[in-house]
N, C-alpha and C positions, 0 to 999 in steps of 0.2 A: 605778675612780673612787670606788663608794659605799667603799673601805676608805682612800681618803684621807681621805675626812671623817670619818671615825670610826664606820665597821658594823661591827658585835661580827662578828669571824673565827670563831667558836667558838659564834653562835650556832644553835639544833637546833629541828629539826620536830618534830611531834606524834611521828615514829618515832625522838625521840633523835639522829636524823643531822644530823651537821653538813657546811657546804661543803664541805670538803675529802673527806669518804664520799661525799656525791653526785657531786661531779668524778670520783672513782675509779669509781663505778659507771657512769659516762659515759662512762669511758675517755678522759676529758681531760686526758692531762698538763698540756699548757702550766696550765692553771686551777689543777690540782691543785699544781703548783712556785709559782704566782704566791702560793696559800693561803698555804702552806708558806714564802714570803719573808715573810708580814707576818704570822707566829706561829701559824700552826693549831697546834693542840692535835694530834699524831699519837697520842697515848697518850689518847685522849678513847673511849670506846664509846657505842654505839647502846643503847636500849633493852632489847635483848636483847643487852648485853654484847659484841656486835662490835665491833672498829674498825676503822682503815682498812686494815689488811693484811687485816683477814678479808674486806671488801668485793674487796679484787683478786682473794683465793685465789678467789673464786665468779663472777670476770669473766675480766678478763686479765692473770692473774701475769707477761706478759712485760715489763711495763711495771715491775714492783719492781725488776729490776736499771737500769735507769735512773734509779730518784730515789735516789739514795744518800743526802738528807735523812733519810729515814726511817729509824729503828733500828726495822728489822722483826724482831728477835731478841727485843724487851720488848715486842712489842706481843702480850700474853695477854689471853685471852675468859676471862670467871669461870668458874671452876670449872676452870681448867687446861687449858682449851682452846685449841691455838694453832694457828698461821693453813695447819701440814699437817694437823691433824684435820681443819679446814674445806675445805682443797682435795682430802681423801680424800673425805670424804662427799657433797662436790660433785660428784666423778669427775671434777677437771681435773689430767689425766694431766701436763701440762703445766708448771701448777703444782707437782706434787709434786715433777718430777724438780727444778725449779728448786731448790725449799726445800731439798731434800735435798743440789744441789750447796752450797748456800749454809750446810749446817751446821747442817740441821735436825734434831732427833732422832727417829728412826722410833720409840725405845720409849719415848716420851712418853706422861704416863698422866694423862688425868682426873682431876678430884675424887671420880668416880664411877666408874675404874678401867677405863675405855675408853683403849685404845690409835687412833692413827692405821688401822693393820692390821684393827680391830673396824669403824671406824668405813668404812673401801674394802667391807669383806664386807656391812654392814648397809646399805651405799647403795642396792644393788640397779640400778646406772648400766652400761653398756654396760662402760664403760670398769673398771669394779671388779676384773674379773682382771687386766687391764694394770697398774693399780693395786698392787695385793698382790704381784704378780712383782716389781715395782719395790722396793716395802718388803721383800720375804724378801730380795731382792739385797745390799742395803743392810744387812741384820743385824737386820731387823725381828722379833720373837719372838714 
C-alpha cells in the first residue's frame, strides 16, 4: 500500500540496507518479488558493500533459484568480492554448491588476491572442509 503512494523502494537504514536486503534477510520471498515489481535497486549494496545476493549467500541461497529477477552474476561486493566468496566464508555448504551449479567461478580473486578457497580455509566453520572438497572438485586452485 505505502509503494502505491509513492515510498522511495530504495530507501536504506543507518546500515545502508534497503527493503529488498531486509526481505532476503527475512527469508521473505513473496516481499522480496513484490520489491522487486515496483523497482528495487538489485545492484544497490549495504554499507559495507554487500548486496542482495550477498545477504542470501549468509542466509538461504535456496531461495536465489527462484527469483530469476535477479541477475545474481553482476551482483559484486567492492573489491571483487562475490556472493561464493561470501557464502564460503559464511560456511553455507549449500549455497556454494548452488553458485557453482549456476556458474560461479571457484578462481575468482579479490582486489586483495583472496580466492573463494582462502576464504572456506580462513572461516574456521564446521563446514570449511566440506567446503574446499567442493571447490578443489570444481577446479578450485
Amino acid at each position: 500500500l505505502l509503494l502505491d503512494y509513492g515510498a522511495h523502494i530504495n530507501m536504506r537504514d543507518n546500515f545502508g540496507c534497503t527493503p529488498l536486503m531486509i526481505s532476503l534477510r527475512r527469508l521473505d520471498l513473496g516481499i522480496a518479488r513484490l520489491f522487486l515489481d515496483y523497482g528495487a535497486d538489485a545492484l544497490l549494496t549495504d554499507n559495507q558493500g554487500k548486496g542482495p545476493l550477498h545477504v542470501l549467500a549468509s542466509t538461504d541461497i535456496t531461495m536465489l533459484r527462484e527469483d530469476e529477477k535477479t541477475e545474481w552474476r553482476s551482483l559484486f561486493q567492492r573489491g571483487g568480492m562475490t556472493p561464493l566468496h561470501c557464502a564460503c566464508y559464511e560456511g553455507n555448504v549449500e549455497a556454494v554448491r548452488i553458485l557453482i551449479s549456476e556458474g560461479a567461478d571457484v578462481n575468482s580473486i579479490t582486489s586483495i588476491g583472496n580466492s573463494p578457497l582462502l576464504y572456506a580455509v580462513q572461516s574456521w566453520h564446521q563446514e570449511s572442509y566440506e567446503i574446499c572438497k567442493i571447490l578443489i572438485q570444481n577446479g578450485a586452485d
